[in-house]
Backbone as CSV, one residue per row, in Angstrom:
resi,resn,N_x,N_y,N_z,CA_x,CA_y,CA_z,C_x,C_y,C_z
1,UNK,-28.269,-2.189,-11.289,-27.771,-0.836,-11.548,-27.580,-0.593,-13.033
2,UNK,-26.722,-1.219,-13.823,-26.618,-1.111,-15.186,-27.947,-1.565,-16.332
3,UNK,-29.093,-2.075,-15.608,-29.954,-1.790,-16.679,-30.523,-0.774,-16.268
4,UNK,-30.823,0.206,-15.567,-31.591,1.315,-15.427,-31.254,2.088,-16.584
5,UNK,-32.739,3.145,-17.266,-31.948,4.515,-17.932,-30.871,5.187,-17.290
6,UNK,-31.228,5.639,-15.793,-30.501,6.355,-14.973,-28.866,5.844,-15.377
7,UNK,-28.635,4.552,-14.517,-27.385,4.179,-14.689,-26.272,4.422,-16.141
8,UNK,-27.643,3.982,-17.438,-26.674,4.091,-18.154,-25.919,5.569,-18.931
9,UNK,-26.894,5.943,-18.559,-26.534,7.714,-18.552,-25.730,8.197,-17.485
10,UNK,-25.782,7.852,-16.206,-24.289,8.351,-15.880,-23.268,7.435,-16.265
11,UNK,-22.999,6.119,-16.832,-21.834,5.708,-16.916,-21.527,6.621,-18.162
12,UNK,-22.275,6.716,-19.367,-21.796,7.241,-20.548,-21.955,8.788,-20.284
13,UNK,-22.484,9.239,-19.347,-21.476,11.152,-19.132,-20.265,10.813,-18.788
14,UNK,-20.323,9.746,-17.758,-18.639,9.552,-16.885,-17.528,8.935,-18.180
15,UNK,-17.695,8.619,-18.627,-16.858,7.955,-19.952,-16.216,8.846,-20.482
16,UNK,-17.490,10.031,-21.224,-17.342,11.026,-22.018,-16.630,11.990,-21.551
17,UNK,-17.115,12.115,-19.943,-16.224,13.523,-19.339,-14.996,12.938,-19.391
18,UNK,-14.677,12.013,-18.738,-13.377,10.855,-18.550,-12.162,11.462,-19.939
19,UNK,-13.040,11.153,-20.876,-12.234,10.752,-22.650,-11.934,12.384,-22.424
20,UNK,-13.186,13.209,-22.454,-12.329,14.780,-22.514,-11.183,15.096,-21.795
21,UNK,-11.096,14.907,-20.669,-9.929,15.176,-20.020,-8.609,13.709,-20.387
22,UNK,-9.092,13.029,-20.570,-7.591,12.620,-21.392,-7.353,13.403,-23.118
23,UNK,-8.586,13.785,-23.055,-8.027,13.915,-24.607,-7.126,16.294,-24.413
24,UNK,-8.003,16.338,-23.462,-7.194,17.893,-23.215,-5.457,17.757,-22.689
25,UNK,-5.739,16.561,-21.501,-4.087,17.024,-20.892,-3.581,15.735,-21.036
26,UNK,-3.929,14.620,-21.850,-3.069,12.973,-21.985,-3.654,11.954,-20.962
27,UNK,-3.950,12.478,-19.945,-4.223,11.173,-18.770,-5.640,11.509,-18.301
28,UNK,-5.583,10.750,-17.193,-6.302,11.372,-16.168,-7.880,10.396,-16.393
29,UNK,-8.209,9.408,-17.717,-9.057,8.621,-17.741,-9.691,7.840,-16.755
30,UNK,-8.578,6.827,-16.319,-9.218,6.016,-14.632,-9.664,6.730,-13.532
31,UNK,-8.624,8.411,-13.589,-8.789,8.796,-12.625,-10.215,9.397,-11.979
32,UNK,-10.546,9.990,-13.315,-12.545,9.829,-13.585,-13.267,9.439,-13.412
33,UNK,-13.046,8.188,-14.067,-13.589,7.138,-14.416,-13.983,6.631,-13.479
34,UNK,-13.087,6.359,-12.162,-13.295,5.732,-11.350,-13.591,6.761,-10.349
35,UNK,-13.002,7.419,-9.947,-13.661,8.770,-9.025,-15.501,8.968,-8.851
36,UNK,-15.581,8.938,-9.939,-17.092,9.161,-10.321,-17.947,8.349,-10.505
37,UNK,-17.602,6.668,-10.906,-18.167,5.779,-10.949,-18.951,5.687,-9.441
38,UNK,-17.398,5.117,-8.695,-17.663,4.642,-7.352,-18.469,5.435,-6.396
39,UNK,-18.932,6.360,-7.412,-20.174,7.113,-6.325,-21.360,6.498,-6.433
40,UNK,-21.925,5.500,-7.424,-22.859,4.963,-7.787,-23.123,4.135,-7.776
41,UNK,-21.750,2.595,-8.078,-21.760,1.781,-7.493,-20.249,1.184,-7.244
42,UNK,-20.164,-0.156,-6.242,-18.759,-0.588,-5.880,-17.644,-0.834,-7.109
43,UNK,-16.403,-0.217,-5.928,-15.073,-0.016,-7.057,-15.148,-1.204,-8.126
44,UNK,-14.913,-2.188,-7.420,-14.706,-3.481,-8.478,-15.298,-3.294,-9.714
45,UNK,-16.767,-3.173,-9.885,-17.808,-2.899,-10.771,-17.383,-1.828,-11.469
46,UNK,-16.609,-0.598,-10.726,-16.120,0.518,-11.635,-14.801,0.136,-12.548
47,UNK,-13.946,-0.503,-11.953,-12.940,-1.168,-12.278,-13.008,-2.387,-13.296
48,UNK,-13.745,-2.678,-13.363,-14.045,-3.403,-14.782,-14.504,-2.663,-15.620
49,UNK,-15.804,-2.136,-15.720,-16.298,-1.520,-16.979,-14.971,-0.596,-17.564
50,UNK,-13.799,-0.330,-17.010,-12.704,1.266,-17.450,-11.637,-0.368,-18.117
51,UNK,-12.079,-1.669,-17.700,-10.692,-2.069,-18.532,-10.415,-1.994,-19.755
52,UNK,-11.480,-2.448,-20.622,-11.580,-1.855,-22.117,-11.092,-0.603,-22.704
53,UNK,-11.589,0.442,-21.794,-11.316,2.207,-22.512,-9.908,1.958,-22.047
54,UNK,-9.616,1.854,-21.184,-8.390,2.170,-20.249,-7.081,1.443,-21.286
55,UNK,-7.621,0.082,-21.877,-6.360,-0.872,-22.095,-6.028,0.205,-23.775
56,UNK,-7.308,0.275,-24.803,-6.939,0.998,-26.200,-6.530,2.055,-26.163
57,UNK,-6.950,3.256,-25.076,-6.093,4.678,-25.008,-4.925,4.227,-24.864
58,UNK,-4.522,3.722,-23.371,-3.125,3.303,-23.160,-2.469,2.884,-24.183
59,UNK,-2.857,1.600,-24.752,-1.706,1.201,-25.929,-1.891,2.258,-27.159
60,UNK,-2.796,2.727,-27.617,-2.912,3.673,-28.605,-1.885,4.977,-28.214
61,UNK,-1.480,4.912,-26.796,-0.659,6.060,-26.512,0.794,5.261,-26.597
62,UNK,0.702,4.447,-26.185,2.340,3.316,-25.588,2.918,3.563,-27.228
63,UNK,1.920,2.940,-28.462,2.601,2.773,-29.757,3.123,3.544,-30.614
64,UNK,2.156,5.138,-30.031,2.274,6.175,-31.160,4.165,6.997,-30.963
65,UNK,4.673,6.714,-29.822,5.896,7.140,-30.057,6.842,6.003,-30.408
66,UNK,8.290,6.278,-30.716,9.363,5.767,-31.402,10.062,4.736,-30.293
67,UNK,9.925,4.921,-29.161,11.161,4.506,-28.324,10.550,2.974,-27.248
68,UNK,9.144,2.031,-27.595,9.109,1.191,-27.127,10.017,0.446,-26.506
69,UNK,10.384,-0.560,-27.485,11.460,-1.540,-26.642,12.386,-0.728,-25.555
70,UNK,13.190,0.427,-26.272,14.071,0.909,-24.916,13.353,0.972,-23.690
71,UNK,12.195,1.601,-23.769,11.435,2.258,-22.227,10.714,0.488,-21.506
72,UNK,11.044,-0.374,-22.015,10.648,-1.795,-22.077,11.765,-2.259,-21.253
73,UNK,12.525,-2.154,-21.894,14.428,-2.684,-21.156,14.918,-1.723,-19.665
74,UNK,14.372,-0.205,-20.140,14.605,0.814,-19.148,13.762,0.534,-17.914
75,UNK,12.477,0.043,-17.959,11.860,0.092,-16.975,10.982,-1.527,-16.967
76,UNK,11.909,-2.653,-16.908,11.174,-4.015,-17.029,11.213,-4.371,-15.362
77,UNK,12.122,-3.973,-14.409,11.629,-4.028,-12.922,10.262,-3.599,-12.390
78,UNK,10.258,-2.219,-12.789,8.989,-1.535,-12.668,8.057,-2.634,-12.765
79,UNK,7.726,-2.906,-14.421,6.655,-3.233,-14.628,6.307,-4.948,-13.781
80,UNK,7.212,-5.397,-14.105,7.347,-6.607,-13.300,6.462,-6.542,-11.555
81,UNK,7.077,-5.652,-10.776,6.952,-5.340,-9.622,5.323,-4.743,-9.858
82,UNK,4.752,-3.940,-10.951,3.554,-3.226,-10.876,2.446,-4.579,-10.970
83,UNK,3.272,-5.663,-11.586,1.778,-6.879,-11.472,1.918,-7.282,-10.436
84,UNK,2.829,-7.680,-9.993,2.877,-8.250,-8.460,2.244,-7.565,-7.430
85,UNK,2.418,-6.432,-7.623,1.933,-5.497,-6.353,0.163,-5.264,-6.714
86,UNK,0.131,-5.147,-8.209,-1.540,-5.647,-8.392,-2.435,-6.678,-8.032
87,UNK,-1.607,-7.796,-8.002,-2.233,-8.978,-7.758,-2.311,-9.164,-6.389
88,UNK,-1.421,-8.140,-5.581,-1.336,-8.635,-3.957,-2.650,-7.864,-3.228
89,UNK,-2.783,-6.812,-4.183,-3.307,-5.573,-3.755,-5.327,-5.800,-3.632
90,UNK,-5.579,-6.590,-4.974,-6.326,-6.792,-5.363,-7.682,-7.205,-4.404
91,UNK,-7.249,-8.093,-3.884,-8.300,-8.424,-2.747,-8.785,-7.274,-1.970
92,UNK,-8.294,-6.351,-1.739,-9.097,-4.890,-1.420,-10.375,-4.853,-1.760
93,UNK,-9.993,-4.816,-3.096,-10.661,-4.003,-4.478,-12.176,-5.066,-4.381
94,UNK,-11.943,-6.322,-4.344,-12.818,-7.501,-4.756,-13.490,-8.015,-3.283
95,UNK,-13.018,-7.728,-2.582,-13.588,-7.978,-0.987,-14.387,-7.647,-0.442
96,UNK,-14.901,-7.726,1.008,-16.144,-7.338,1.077,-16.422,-6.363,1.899
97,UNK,-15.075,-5.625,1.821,-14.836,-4.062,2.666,-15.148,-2.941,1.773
98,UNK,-16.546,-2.798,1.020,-16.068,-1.953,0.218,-16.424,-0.817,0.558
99,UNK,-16.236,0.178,1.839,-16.381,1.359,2.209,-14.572,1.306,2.821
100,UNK,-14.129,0.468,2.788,-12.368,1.060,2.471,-11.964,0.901,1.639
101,UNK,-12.493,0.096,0.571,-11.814,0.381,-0.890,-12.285,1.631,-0.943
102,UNK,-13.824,2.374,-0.878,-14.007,3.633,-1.480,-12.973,4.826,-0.770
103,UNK,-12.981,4.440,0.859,-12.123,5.754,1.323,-10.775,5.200,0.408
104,UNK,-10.400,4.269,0.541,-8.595,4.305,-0.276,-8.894,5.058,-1.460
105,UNK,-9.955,4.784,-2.395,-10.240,5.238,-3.523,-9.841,7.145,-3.300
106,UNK,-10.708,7.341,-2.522,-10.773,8.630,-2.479,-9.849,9.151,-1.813
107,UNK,-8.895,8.686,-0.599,-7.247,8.824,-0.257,-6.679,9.062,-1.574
108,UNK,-6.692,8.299,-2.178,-5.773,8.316,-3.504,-6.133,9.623,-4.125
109,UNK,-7.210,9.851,-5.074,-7.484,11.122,-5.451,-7.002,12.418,-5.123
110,UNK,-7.178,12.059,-3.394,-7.255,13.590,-2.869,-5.511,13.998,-3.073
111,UNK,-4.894,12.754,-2.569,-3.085,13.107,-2.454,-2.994,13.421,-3.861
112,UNK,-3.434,12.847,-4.764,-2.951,13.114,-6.341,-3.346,14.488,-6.734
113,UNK,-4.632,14.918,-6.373,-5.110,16.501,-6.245,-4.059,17.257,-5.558
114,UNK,-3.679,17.135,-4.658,-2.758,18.198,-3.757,-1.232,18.016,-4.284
115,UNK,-0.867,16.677,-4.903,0.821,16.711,-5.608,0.698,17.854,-6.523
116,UNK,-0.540,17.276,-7.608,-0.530,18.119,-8.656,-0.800,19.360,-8.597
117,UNK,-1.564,20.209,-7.824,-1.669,21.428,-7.401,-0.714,22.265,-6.876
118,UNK,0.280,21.500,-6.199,1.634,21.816,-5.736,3.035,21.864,-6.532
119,UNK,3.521,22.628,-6.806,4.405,23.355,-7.842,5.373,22.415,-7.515
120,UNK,5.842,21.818,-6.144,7.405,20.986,-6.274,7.453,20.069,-7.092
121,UNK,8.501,20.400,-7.847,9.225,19.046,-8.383,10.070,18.242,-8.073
122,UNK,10.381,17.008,-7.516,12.010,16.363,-7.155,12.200,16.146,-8.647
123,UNK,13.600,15.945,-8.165,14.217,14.959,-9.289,15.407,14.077,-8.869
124,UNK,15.383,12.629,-9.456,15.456,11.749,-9.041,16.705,11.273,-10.237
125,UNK,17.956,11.299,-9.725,19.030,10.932,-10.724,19.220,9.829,-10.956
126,UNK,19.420,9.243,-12.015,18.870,8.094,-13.384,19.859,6.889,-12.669
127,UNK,20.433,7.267,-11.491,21.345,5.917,-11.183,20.353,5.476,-10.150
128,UNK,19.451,6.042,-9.345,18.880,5.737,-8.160,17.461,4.616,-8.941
129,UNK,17.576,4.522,-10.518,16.428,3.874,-10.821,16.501,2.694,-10.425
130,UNK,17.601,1.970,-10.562,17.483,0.386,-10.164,17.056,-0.170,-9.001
131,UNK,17.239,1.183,-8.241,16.064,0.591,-6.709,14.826,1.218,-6.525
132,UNK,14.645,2.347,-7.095,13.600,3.549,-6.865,12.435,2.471,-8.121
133,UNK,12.961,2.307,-9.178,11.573,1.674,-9.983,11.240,0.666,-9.283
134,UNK,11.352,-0.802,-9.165,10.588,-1.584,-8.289,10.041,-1.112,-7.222
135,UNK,10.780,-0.539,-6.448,9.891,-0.163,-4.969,8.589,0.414,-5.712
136,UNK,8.893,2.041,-6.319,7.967,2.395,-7.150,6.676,1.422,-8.099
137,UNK,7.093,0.544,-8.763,5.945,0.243,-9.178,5.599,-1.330,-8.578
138,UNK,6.028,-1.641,-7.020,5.541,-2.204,-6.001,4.168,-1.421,-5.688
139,UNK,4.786,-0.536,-5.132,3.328,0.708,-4.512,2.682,1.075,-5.534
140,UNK,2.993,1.330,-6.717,1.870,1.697,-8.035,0.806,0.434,-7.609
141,UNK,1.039,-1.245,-7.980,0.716,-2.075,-8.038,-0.518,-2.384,-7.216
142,UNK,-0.017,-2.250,-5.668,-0.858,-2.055,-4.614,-2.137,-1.913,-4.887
143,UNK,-1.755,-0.532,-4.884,-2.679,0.931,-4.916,-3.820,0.380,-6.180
144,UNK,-3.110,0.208,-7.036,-4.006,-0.202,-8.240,-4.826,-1.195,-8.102
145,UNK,-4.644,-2.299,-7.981,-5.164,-3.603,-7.000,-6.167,-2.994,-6.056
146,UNK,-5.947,-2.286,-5.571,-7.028,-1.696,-4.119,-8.084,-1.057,-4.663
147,UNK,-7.668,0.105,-5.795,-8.181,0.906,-6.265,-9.099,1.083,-7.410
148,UNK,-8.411,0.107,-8.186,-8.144,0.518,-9.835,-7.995,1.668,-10.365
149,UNK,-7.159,2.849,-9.701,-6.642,3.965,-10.592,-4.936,3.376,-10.162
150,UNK,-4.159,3.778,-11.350,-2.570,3.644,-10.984,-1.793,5.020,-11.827
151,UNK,-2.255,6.178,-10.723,-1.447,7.283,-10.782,-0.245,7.334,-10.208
152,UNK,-0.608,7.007,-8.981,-0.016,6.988,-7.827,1.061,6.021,-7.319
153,UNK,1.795,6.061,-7.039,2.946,7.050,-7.131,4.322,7.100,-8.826
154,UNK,2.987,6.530,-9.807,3.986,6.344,-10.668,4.251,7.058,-11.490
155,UNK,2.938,8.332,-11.778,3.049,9.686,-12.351,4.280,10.731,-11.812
156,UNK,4.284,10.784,-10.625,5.235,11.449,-9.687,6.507,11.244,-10.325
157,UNK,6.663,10.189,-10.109,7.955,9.131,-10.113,8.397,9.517,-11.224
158,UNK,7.933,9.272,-12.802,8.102,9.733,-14.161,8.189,11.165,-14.102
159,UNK,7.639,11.725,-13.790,7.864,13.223,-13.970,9.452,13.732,-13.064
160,UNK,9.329,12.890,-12.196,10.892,13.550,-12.058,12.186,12.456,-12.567
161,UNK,11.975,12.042,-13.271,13.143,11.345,-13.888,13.632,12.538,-15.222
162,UNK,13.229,13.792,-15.342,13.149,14.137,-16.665,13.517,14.199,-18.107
163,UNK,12.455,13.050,-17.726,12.047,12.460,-19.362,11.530,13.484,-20.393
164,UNK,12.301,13.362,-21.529,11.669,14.367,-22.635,10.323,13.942,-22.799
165,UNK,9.576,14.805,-23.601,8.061,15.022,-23.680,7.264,13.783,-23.826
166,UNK,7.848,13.336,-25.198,7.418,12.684,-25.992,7.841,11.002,-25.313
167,UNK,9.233,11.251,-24.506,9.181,9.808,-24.225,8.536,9.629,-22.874
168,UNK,8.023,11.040,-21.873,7.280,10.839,-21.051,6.173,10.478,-21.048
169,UNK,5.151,11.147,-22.442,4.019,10.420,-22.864,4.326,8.616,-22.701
170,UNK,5.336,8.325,-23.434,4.940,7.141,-23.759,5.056,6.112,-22.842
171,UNK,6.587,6.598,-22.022,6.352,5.728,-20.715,4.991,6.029,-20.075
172,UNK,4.131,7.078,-19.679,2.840,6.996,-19.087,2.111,6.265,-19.932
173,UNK,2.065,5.659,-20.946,1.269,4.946,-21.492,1.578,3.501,-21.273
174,UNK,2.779,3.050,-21.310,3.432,1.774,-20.623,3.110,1.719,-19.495
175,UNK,3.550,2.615,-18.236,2.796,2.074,-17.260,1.095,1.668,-17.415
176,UNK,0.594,2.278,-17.895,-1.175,2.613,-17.444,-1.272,1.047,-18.153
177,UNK,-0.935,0.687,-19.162,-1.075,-0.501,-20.445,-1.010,-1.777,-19.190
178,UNK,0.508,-1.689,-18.349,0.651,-2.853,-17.861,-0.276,-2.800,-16.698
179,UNK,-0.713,-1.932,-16.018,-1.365,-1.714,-15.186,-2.613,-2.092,-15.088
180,UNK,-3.030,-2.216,-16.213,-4.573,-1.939,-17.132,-4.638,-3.585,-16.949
181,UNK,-3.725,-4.411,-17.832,-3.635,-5.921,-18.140,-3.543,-6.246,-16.647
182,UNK,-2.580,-5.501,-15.518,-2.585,-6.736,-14.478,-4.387,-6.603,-13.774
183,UNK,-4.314,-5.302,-13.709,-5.925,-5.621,-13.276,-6.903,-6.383,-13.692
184,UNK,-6.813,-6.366,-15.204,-7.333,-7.060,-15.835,-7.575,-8.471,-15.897
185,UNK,-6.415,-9.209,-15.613,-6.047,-10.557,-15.076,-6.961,-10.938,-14.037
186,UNK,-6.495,-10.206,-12.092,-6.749,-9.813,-10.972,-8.371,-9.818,-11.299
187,UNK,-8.821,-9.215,-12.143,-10.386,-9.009,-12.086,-11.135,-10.675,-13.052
188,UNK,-10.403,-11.138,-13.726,-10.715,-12.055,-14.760,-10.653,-13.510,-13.688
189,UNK,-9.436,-13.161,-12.768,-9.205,-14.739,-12.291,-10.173,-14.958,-10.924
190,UNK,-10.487,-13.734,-10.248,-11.713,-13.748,-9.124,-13.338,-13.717,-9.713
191,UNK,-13.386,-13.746,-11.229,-14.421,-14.143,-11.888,-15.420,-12.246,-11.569
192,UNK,-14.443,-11.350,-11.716,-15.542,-9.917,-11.749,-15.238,-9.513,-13.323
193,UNK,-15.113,-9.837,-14.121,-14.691,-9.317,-15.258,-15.248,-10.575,-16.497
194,UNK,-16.551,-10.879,-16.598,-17.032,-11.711,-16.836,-17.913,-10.920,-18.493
195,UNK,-18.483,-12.071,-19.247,-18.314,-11.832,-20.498,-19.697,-10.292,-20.470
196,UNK,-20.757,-10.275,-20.241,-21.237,-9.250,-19.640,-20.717,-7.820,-19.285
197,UNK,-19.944,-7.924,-18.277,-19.290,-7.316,-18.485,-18.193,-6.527,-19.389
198,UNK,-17.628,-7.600,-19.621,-16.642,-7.055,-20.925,-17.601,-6.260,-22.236
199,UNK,-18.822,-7.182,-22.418,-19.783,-6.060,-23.668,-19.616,-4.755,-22.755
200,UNK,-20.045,-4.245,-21.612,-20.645,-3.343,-21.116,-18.655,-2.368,-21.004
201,UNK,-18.089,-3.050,-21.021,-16.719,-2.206,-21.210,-16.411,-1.692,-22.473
202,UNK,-16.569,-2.903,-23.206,-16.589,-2.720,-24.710,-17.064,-1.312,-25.462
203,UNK,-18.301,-1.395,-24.901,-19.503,-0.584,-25.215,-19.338,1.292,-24.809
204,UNK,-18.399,1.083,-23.280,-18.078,2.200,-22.638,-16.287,2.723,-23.771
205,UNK,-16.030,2.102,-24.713,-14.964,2.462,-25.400,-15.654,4.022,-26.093
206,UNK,-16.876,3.532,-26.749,-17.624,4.828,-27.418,-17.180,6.191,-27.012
207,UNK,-18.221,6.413,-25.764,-18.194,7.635,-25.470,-16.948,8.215,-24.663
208,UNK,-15.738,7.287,-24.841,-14.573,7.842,-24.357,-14.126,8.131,-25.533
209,UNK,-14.102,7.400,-26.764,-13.075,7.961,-28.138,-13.839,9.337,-28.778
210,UNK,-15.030,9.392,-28.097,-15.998,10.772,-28.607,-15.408,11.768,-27.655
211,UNK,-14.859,11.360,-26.344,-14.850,12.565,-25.372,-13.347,13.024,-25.939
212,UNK,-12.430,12.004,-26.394,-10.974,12.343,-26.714,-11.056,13.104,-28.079
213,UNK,-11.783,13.478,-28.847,-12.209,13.580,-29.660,-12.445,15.214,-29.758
214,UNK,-13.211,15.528,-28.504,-13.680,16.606,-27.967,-12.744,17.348,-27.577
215,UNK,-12.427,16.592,-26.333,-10.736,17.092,-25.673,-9.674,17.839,-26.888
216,UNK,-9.021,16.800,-27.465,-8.243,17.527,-28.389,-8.715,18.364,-29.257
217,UNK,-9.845,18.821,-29.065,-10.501,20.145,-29.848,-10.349,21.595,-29.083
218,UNK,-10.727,21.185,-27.663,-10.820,21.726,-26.558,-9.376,22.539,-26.343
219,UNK,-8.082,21.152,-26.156,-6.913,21.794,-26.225,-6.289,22.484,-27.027
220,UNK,-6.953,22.818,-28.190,-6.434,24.316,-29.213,-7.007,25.423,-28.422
221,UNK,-7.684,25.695,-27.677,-8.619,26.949,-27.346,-8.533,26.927,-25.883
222,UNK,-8.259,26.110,-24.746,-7.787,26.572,-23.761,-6.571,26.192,-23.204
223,UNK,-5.946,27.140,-22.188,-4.672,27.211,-22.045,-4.326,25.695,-20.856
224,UNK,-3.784,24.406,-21.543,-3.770,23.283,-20.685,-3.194,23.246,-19.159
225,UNK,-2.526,24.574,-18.780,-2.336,24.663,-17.420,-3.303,25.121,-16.380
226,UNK,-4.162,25.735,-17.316,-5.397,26.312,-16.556,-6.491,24.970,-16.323
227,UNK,-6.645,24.261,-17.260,-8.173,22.780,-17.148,-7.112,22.030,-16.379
228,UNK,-5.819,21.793,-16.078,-4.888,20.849,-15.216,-5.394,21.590,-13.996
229,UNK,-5.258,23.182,-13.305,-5.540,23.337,-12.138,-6.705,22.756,-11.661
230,UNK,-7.526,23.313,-12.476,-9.267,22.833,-12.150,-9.684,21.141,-11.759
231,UNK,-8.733,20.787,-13.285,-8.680,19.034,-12.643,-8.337,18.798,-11.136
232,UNK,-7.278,18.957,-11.113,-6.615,18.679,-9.811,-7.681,18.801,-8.468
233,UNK,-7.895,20.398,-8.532,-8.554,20.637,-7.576,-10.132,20.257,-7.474
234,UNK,-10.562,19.402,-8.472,-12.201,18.440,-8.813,-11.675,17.102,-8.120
235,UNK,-10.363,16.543,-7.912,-10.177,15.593,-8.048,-9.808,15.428,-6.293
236,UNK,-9.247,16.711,-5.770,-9.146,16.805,-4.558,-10.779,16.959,-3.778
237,UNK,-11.550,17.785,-4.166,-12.746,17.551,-3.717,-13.082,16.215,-3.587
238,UNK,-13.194,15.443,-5.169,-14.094,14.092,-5.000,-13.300,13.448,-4.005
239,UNK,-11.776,13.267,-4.130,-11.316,12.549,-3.107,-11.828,12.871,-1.693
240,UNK,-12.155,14.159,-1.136,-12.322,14.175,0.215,-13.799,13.631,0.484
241,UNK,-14.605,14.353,-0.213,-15.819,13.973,-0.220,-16.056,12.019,-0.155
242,UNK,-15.286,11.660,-0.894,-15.439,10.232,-0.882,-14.994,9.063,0.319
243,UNK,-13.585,10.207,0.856,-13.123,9.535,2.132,-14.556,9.767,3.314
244,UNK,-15.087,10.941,3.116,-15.743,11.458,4.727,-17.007,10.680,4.132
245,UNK,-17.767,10.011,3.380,-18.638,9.363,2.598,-18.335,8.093,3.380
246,UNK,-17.211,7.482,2.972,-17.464,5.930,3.235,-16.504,5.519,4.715
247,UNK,-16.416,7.158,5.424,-16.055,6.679,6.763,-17.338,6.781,7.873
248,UNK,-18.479,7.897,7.031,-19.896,7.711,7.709,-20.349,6.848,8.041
249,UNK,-20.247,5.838,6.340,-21.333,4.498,6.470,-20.420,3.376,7.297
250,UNK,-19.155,3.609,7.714,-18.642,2.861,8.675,-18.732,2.252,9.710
């Protein structure tokens, strides 16, 4: 698959589109990335080539604000619980079911399409964290492991703690960072994340720092609540489309 012209032209549109939409609304890279990959070939395979882009946005986002160590101390259950639940999760992802990794894949999407499309907000008072984060980034962990996207349920989760702007960016960048490394591990120690690979991740850094590039050009000139609806609802499509896809070939 990856020496074809074909192939390598859709991985580097998928990169590029990927980098634009993190670079318009902050996130949303794996969620692409991998959405769109796994139409072409198996998650795992998608899930490696995004560890590279995935790990330098993330920390390039984790560093650029002030408040590291605290959101480190504030949320070290979380993260703790998000490798564990990666590493448990993982065998999904790497196994030899991979028309339920793709429907989970695309489960995931579609619920993340319909949260975000949906105006409710909870909110979740700052004493309930000491049990709500582990559980929380238990199920991030999972999911991620199964998947390799980790929106779910930890975007949610952050958004209703309300966190100011700037330290919400950065915790979303802490999660995605640790998230990024446990997969990373998970994919390194079952031998899918091999030196080959890593060039071909390496390589996929490009046309994501070109698409972020783009993006934040993009976000002076359109209104970011309007390309968030559209996301959402691209993301709810691919998800359905992807569940009724790999419950056919079932």
């Amino acid at each position: 698959m990856h020496d074809s012209a074909a192939a390598v032209l859709i991985i580097t549109f998928t990169f590029l589109l990927a980098g634009i939409v993190k670079g318009v609304i902050g996130m949303g890279l794996p969620t692409v990335a991998m959405g769109l990959l796994a139409l072409v070939m198996p998650p795992v395979q998608a899930a490696a080539l995004l560890v590279v882009p995935s790990l330098v946005t993330n920390v390039w986002q984790l560093v650029a604000g002030p408040s590291v160590a605290a959101l480190l101390k504030r949320f070290s259950t979380m993260i703790a619980a998000v490798c564990l639940g990666t590493f448990a999760g993982i065998s999904l992802l790497i196994g030899s079911a991979g028309a339920m990794a793709t429907a989970t894949l695309g489960a995931v999407l579609a619920v993340y399409g319909v949260m975000g499309l949906c105006s409710t907000r909870f909110v979740i008072p700052k004493q309930s964290e000491r049990w709500l984060s582990p559980a929380m980034g238990l199920f991030t962990g999972v999911l991620t492991g199964a998947t390799g996207v980790f929106v779910i349920p930890a975007v949610p989760y952050f958004n209703s703690l309300g966190l100011e702007k700037e330290d919400l960016i950065q915790t979303l960048g802490l999660s995605f960072t640790v998230s990024t490394l446990a997969l990373a591990v998970g994919l390194m120690a079952s031998g899918q994340f091999k030196m080959t690979v890593a060039t071909s991740s390496l390589l996929a850094l490009l046309p994501v720092l070109g698409g972020m590039f783009l993006g934040q050009s993009v976000r002076n000139r359109l209104r970011p609540e309007v390309f968030r609806r559209w996301f959402f609802v691209g993301l709810l499509i691919l998800g359905v489309y992807m569940v009724a896809r790999a419950l056919s070939r079932a």
